[in-house]
ZAMARGU-4260 file (C-alpha; in steps of 0.2 Angstrom, whole numbers, plus 5000, padded with zeros to 4 digits):
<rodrens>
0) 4488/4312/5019 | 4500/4327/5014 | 4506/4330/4999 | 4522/4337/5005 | 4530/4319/5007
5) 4525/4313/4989 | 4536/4317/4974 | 4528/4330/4962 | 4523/4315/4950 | 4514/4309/4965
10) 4503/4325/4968 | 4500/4327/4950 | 4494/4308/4946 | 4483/4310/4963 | 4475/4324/4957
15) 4473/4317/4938 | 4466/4302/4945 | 4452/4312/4957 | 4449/4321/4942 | 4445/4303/4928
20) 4433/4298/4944 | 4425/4313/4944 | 4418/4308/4925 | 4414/4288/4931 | 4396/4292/4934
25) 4388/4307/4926 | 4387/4299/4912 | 4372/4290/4921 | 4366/4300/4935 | 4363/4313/4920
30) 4349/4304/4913 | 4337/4300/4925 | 4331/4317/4928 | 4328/4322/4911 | 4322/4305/4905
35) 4302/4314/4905 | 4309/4328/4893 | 4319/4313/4883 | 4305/4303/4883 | 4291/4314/4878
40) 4301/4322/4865 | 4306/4303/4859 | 4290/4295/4861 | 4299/4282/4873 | 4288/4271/4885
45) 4293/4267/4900 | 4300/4249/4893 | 4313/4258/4883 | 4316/4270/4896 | 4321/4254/4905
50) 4332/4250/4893 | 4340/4269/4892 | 4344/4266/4910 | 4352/4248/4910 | 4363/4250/4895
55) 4377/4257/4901 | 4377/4248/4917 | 4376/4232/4905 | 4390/4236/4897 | 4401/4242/4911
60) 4400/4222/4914 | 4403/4220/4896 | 4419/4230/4893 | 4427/4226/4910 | 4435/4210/4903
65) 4444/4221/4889 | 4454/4231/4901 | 4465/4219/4903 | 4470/4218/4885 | 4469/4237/4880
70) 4482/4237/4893 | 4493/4222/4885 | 4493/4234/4869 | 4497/4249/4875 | 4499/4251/4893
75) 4486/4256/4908 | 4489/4277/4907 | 4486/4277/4888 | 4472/4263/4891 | 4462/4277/4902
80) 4466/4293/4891 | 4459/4285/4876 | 4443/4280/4886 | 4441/4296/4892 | 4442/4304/4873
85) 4432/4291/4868 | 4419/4295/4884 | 4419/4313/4879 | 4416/4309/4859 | 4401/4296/4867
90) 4394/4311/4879 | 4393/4324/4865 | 4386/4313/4850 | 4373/4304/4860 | 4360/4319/4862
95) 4361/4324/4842 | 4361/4309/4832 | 4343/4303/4834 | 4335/4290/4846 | 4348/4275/4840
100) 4363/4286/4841 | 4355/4288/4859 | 4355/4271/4864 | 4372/4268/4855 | 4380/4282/4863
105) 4374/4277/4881 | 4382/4261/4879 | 4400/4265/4872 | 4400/4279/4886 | 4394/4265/4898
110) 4411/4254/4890 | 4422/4268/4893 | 4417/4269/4911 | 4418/4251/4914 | 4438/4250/4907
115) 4441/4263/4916 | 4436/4257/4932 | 4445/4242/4931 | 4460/4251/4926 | 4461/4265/4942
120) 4463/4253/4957 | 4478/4245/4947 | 4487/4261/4945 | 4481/4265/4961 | 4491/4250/4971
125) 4505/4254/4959 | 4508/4272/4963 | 4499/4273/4981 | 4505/4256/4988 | 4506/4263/5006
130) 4489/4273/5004 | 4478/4262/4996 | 4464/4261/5008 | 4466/4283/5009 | 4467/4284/4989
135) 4452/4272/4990 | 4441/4282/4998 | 4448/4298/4990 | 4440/4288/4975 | 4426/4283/4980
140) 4422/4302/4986 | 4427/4310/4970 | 4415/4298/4961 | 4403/4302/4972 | 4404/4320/4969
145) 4404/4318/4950 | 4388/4308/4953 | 4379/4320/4964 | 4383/4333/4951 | 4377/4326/4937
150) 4359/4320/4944 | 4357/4339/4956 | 4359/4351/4940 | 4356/4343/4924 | 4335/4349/4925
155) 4342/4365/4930 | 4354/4366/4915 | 4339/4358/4901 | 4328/4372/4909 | 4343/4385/4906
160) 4348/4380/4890 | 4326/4380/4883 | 4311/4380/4892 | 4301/4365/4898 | 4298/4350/4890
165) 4277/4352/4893 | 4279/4367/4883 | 4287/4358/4870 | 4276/4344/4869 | 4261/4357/4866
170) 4269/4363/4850 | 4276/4347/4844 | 4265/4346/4830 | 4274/4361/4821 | 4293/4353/4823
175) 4296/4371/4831 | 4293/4370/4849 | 4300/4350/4846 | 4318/4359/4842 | 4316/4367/4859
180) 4313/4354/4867 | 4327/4341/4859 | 4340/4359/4860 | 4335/4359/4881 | 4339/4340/4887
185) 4353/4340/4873 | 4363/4354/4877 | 4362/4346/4896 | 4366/4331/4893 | 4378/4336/4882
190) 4387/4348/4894 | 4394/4334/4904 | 4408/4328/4891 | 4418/4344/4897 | 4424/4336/4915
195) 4429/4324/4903 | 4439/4332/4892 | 4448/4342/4906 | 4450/4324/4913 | 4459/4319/4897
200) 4470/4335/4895 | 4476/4334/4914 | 4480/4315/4910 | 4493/4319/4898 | 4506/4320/4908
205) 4502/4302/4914 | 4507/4297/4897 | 4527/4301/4897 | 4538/4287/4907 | 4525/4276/4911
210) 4529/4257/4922 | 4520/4242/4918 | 4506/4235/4931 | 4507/4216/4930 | 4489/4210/4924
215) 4484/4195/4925 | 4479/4186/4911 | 4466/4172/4911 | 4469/4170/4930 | 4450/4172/4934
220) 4448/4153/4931 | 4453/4145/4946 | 4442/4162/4955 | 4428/4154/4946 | 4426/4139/4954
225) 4429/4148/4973 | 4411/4150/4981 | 4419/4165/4994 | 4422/4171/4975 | 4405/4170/4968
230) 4397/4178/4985 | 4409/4193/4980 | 4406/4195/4965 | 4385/4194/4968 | 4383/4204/4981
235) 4395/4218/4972 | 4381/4216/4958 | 4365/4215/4968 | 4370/4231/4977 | 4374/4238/4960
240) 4357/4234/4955 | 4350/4242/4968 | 4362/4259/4964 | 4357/4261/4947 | 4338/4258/4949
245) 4340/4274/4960 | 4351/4282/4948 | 4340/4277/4934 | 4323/4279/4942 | 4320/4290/4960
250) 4319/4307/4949 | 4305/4302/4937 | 4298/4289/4953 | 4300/4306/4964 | 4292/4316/4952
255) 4275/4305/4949 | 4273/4305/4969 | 4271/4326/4966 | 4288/4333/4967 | 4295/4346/4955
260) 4308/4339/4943 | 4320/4352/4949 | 4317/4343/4967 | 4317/4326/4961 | 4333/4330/4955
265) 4342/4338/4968 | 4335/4322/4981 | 4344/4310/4969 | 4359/4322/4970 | 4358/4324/4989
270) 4357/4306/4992 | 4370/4301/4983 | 4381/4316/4992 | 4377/4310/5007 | 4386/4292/5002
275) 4403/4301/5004 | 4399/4298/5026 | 4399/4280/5025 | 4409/4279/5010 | 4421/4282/5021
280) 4416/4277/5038 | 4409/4258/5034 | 4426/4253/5027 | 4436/4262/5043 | 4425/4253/5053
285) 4425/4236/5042 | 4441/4234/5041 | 4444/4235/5062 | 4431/4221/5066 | 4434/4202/5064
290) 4423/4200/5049 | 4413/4212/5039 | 4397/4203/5040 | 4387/4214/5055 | 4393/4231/5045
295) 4387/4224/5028 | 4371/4218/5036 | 4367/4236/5043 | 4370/4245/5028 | 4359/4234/5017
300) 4345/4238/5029 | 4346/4254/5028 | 4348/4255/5008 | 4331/4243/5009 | 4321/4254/5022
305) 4328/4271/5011 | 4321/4262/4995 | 4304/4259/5003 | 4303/4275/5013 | 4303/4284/4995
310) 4290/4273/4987 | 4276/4270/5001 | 4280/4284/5013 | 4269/4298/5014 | 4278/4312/5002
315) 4281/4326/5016 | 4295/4314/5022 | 4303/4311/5009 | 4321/4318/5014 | 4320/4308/5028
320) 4321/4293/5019 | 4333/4301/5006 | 4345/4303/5018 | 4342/4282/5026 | 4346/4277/5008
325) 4361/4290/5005 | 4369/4282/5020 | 4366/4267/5017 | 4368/4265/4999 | 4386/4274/5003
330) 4389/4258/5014 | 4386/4246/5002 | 4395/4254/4988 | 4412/4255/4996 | 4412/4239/5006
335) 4409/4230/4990 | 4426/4239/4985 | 4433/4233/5002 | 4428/4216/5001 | 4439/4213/4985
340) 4452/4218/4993 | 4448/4211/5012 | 4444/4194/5003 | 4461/4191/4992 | 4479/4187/4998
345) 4487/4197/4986 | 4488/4211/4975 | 4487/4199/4957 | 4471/4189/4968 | 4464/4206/4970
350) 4464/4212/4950 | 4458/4195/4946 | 4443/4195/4961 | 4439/4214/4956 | 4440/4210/4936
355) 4426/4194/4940 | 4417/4205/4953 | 4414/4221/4940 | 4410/4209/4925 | 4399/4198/4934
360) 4392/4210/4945 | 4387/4226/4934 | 4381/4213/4919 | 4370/4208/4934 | 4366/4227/4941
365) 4358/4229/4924 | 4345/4220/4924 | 4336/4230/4940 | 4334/4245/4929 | 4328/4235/4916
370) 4313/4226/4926 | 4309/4244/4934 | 4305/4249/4915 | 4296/4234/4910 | 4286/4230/4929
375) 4280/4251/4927 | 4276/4248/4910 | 4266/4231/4915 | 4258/4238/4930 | 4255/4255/4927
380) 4262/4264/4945 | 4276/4259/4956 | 4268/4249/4970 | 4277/4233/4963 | 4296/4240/4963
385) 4295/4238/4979 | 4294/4221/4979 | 4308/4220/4965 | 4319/4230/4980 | 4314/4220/4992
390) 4319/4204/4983 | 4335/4210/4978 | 4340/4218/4994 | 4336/4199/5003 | 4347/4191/4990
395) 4361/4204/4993 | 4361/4201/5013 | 4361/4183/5007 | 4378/4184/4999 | 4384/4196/5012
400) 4381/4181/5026 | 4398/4171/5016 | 4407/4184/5006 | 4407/4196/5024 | 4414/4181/5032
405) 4436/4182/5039 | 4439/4171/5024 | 4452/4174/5008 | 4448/4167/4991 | 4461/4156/4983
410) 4477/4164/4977 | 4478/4166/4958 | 4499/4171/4958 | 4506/4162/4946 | 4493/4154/4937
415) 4487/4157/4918
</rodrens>
């Protein structure tokens, strides 16, 4: 795409909008590889830790349905710059204000995310109406980065900013070495509220002369009782449930196996960077063939024999199989973005499909952290995750036999 045939507003909202994607997922990925230091110096078990993990995918389900309303108030650019200060507020009060304000914090940051990301592919047809599958996977690339940055150098950054959290532990009885321990993971955490402030600040110019985006208000209804519909919508949150048990859990699932924290990190990091390839190509190659079913099948697999490779194969291979479930967890991602958009006849059926596809899908995603926590906390290892995969990933190529089928859901134009 060259920029030199888009109107400067065009350029600047292209790179504003790279830039609010850039934030959609370190508010996770950052977690998982400091969750030992957050736990030890919380005194979480692994059943909270669950927890830790699933609430902000829970309630990117939850505040999805708000988007459209925040948007009836006071339009789509100023609907994303207040989640963004609101993100940033979340991100830099969640480390200091105790193990609540942690929880709490994860959550609103979570909501932010989730409005956020209903709002971007509205603005994106808007403005890009000739570039939507480019801007797509400019997107989806951008998040992917933000992701991959988040989960590669938050250790590094609680190791910068105080020592290790074993050290830490050692001297937790004096409240001393406890302080240096909360002052590492907090200041990492922490750090990541900054691309969201620069987000926010490059966003501002977004604000002046704004155009409506039609949203469509209670159209979901007729979507509801479409079964092409409902496979969208399950198979978006069941390969979401599958993402965010990896973003929640390979580090400290890495880590237990024998790696470093610093290299269970940077495996988490490089697989999700290595998304960006199929990211990019499933679509391309999706989009060409008569249905999407053989391309969704493929990359299911993969994600599946990436997930067992790092639970059950021997450790020495383990970027073998980082790299199988990069690739394919890359796949799964953006054809789920593909599909809402392969599967409705128009641009109103797509923001209705995508609004019941997000809030049905990530409420479900949740849970999969969730029964990581509780089935480690139950069992003691992680031998049996890899049954909760297994299960999901089946159910997932289930819904992706009808919703990859060269069928469209009903049009919702026109109805309320």
């Amino acid at each position: 795409m060259s920029t030199s045939a888009m109107p400067r507003r065009g350029v600047l909202t292209l790179v504003a909008l790279l830039l609010v994607a850039l934030n959609l997922r370190p508010a996770l990925t950052s977690v998982s590889p400091v969750l030992g230091s957050i736990a030890e110096a919380l005194a979480l078990s692994p059943s909270w830790q669950g927890i830790l993990t699933t609430l902000p995918v829970l309630f990117l389900g939850l505040a999805a349905p708000l988007a459209p309303r925040l948007v009836r108030r006071i339009g789509p650019e100023r609907s994303v710059f207040a989640a963004l200060v609101v993100l940033a507020v979340a991100l830099l009060a969640r480390p200091y204000i105790g193990t609540a304000g942690l929880f709490l914090g994860t959550a609103i940051a979570g909501s932010c995310i989730g409005i956020i990301g209903v709002l971007l592919p509205g603005i994106v047809k808007r403005d890009f109406p000739r570039r939507v599958s480019i801007m797509t996977g400019l997107y989806t690339v951008a998040l992917n980065l933000g992701a991959s940055a988040a989960a590669g150098t938050t250790e590094p950054l609680r190791q910068l900013l105080g020592g290790g959290w074993q050290d830490a532990a050692q001297g937790a009885s004096q409240g001393a070495a406890q302080g240096i321990s909360h002052g590492s993971w907090q200041g990492a955490l922490a750090f990541w509220l900054l691309p969201a402030v620069i987000a926010a600040l490059l966003w501002l110019p977004q604000l002046k002369g704004t155009k409506p985006v039609r949203v469509p208000v209670r159209r979901g209804a007729r979507l509801r009782h479409d079964p092409l519909a409902w496979q969208v919508s399950l198979f978006m949150g069941l390969q979401s449930s599958l993402a965010y048990i990896v973003f929640g859990w390979l580090p400290t699932i890495l880590q237990d196996r024998g790696l470093e924290a610093v290299t269970a990190g940077l495996a988490l990091s490089v697989s999700i960077l290595l998304q960006v390839i199929t990211a990019i190509l499933a679509p391309w190659v999706g989009s060409r063939m008569r249905d999407q079913r053989a391309v969704l099948i493929g990359v299911m697999t993969l994600t599946l024999i990436g997930l067992l490779g790092c639970l059950y194969a021997p450790i020495g291979s383990i970027w073998l199989w980082i790299v199988v479930l990069g690739l394919g967890q890359g796949g799964t991602f953006s054809m789920a973005l593909t599909l809402l958009a392969l599967r409705a006849p128009d641009a109103t059926t797509a923001a209705s499909l995508s609004a019941m596809a997000q809030g049905i899908g990530y409420t479900l995603a949740a849970m999969g952290p969730l029964l990581v926590g509780v089935l480690h906390d139950w069992s003691g290892g992680w031998n049996v995750v890899g049954f909760l995969v297994s299960a999901i990933a089946l159910a997932a190529l289930v819904m992706a036999l009808g919703a990859g089928r060269d069928r469209q859901v009903a049009s919702t134009y026109g109805v309320d």
